[in-house]
N, C-alpha and C positions, 0 to 999 in steps of 0.2 A: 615616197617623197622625201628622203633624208637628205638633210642639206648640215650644215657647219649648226643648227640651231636643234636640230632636232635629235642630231651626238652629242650635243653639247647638254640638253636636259632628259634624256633619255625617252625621247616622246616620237610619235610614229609622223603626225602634222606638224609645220610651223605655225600654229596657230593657237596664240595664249590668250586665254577669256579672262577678263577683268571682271569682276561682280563681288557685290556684298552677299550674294548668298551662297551656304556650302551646297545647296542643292544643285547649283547650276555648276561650282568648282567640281563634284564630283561626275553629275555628268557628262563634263567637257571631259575631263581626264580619262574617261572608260571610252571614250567615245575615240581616242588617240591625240587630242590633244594637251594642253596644260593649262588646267583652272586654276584661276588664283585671286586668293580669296583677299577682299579690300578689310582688313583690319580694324582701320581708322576707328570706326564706332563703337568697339569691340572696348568693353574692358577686360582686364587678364583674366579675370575668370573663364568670360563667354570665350575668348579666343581658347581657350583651353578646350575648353568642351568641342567648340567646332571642328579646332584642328586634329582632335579626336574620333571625332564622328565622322570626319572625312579620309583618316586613315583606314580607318576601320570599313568607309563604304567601299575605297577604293583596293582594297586589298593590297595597300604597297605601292598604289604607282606613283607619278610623280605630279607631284603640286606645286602651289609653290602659296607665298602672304606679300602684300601691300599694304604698302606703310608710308604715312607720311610726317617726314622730317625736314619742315621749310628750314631753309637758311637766314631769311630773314620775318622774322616775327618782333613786335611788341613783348617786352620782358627778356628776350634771348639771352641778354648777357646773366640774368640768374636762373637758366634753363627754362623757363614760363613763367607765368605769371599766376596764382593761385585763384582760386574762384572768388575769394574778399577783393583780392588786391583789382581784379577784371570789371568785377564788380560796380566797382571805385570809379572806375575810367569809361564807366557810359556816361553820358552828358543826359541830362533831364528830358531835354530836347527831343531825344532817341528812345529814351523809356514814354515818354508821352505819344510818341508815334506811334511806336509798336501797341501801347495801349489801346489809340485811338482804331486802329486797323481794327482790332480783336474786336472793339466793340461795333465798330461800322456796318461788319462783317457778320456780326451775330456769332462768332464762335466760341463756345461755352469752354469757359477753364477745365482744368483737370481733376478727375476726383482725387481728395486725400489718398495718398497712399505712403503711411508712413513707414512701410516693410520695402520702401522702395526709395534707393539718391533721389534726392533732387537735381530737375538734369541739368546738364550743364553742357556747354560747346566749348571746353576746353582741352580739343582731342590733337588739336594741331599744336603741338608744344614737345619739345625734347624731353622734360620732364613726365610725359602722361606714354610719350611713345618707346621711351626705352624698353620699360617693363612690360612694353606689346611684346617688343624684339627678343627680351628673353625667353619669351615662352616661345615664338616663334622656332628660334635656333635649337633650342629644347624638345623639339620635332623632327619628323622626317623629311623636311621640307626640299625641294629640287632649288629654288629660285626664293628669292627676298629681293623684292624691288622698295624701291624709296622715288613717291611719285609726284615729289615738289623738293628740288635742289640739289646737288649733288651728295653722295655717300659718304658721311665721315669717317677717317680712318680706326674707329673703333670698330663701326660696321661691317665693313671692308676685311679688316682684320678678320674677325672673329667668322663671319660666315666666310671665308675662305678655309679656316681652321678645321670645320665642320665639311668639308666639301660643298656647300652651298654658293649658287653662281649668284652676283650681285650684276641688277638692272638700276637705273634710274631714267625718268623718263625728261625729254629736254625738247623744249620749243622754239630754242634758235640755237643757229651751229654752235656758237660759243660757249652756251650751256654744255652741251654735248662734247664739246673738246673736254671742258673743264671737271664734268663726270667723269669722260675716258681715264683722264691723268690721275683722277682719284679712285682709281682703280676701278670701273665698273665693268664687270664680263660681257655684258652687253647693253646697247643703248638705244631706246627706244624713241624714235623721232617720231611726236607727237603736234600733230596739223592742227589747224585754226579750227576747221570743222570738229573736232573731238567734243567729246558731250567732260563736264568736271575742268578741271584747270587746264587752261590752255595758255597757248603767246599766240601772236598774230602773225604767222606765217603758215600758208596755206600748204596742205601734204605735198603736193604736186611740187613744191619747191623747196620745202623742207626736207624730204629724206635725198634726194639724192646729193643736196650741199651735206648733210651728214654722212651720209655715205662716204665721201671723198675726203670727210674730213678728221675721221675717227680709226679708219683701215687702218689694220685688216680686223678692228671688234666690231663682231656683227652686231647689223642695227636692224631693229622689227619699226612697224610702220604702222602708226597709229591714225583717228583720223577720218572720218568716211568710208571704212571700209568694213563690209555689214555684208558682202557675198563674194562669190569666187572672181567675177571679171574684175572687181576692186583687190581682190589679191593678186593679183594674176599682173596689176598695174604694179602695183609696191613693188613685186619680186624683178619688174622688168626696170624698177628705177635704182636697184639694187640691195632691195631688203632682205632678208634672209627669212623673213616671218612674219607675222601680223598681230598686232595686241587691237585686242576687239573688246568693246565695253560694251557700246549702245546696243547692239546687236541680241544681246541676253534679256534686255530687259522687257522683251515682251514672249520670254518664254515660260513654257507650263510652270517651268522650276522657280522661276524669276519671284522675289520677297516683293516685287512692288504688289500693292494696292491696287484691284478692279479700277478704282478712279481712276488712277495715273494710267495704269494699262491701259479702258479704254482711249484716254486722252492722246496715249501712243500710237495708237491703233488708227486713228481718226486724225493725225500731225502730218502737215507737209515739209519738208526740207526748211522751207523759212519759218516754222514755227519755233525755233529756239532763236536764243540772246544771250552774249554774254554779260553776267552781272557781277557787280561785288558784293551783291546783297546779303550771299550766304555764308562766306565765309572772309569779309575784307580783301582777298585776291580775287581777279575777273574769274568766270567759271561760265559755262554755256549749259544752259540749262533751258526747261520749255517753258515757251509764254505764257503767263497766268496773271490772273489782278494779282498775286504778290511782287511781281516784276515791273509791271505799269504801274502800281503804287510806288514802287523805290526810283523810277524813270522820271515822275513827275517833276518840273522846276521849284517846287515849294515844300520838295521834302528834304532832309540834313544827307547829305553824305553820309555814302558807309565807312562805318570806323575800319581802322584797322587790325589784322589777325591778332592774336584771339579774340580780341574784343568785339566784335562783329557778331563771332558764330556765339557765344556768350549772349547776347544780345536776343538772338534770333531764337536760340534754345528752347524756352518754353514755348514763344508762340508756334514754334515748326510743328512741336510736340503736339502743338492740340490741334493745327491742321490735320497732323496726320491720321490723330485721335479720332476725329467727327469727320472725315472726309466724307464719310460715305453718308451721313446720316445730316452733316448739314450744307445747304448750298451755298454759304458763306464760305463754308471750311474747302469745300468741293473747289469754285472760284479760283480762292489762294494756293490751292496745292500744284506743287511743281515737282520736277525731280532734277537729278544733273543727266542733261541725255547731248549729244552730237546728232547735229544736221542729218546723218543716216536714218533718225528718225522715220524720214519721209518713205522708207522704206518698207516700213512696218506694218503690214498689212492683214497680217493672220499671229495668232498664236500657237507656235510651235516646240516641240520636247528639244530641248537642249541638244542633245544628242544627234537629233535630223538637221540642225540648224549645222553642225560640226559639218556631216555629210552633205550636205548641199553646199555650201563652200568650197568642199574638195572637190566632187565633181562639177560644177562650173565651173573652175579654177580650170580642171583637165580638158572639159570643153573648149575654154576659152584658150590653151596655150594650143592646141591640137587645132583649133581653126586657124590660129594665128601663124602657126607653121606650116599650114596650107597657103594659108596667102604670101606667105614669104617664098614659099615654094613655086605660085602660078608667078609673081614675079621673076625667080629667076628663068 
């Protein structure tokens, strides 16, 4: 199946897996695809250790890390904004809500642990994500995407330097030009249905206006696309690949939580929404009383980045704490997943999930060339 994307990172599939956990980056990548591992949550340490552990499972082959470096944030002009200063710019309003949930809800705080940060959602910030990127480059890494804004020339630079290909992901053409010109090796048109940050243009019309608008950088195709007849569409709209997120997270490998699993498991295509609840930019994520609580006409607006995920920090933490143990926490628990959701029906090894893609992918172009064939 080698196409312009699969010389381009040395991988046998055009099919690159998006997740935060290395178990699923390593067995996409053995599998002949390109896992790649979501950083963001990661401090330099952990990201050290994983992108270790994943050299090491994979014997060498190629990875790649995701990172995100919005353009437009609260604080930018002094590269973020510090955890006092974040702090500072929640409104009472917004701490009394989140209190009030915690307590409605019955979800029990966190035990002291003072061997342990106090956590913080200050991960979206040029200041907390450089020092991901250097450890990243500091690796053997295939690919370094930047998955909210375009690549800045320092970025760009330096994984160039390294031999390292630069994506960013873009959800209207313009994005996408504006990435292209700043240098991005490839560029990934990511549709309304996608589960994590999105724009409001639907795949079906978004990759082939980027397609036509970024040529000859090839662009992968984000989006709804969870099995081979959904690739098999991308490639016919002229993608070169496929960046799959939702798709992992109901596999063996997969770091979510049984709750959330089953939640996935048991989700129709309109079970997700996009919100600004979690991190002040929209993100489509699954329906839970955390979402109908931020939906309601009598609650405050979500602040804006960082200040948002700052906000949201401890209480996520102890959802995700007591999920299983209380129904309160159970209720509130969400994750960022795309409408492919509804697809999810079993839990399977990362690796089967790669192969069943490919061959319904060859299914579907082999049928498809039959009927193009009774036609003529």
């Amino acid at each position: 199946m080698a196409n312009q994307i699969c010389e381009m990172l040395g991988i046998e599939f055009p099919i690159l897996a998006f997740t935060h956990c290395r178990d699923v980056v390593a067995a996409v990548t053995k599998a002949g695809g390109l896992g790649v591992l979501g950083g963001v949550g990661h401090s330099p340490e952990a990201l050290e250790i994983d992108l270790a552990w994943i050299e090491e499972e994979t014997g060498g082959k190629p990875y790649g890390v995701d990172l995100v470096i919005p353009l437009k944030y609260l604080g930018q002009e002094d590269g973020g904004l510090d955890r006092q200063r974040t702090e500072a710019l929640i409104p009472d309003e917004h701490q009394a809500f989140m209190d009030d949930i915690m307590e409605r809800y019955e979800v029990p705080d966190l035990p002291p642990r003072p061997d342990k940060p106090t956590t913080t959602g200050l991960s979206f910030t040029h200041n907390r994500t450089m020092p991901l990127v250097d450890i990243a480059l500091a690796h053997d890494i295939a690919l370094i995407a930047n998955a909210l804004g375009p690549p800045g020339p320092e970025l760009v630079e330096r994984a160039h330097e390294r031999g390292v290909k630069v994506a960013a992901l873009a959800g209207k053409k313009s994005h996408a030009v504006r990435h292209a010109a700043a240098g991005a090796d490839i560029i990934i048109a990511q549709g309304y249905e996608a589960g994590g940050h999105t724009g409001d243009v639907a795949s079906m019309v978004l990759v082939p206006e980027v397609v036509d608008a970024v040529a000859p950088v090839p662009v992968l195709a984000a989006g709804g696309i969870g099995r081979g007849r959904q690739m098999a569409a991308a490639m016919a709209l002229g993608a070169e690949g496929v960046w799959c997120g939702s798709v992992w997270l109901t596999t063996e490998e997969s770091e979510v939580v049984p709750t959330i699993k089953d939640k996935f498991v048991a989700a129709t295509s309109s079970d997700t929404t996009r919100s600004r609840s979690m991190t002040g930019k929209p993100a489509r994520m699954l329906k839970s009383a955390w979402t109908q609580e931020w939906e309601r006409g009598d609650t405050p607006d979500p602040l804006p980045m960082p200040v948002q995920s700052q906000l949201v920090a401890r209480p996520q933490a102890r959802i995700r704490n007591y999920a299983h143990a209380s129904d309160g926490a159970a209720q509130l628990s969400q994750y960022f997943v795309g409408q492919v959701v509804g697809q999810a029906d079993s839990v399977r090894p990362a690796g089967r999930v790669v192969m069943d893609i490919v061959e319904e992918f060859v299914d579907t172009v082999t049928a498809l060339n039959d009927r193009m064939g009774e036609m003529g």
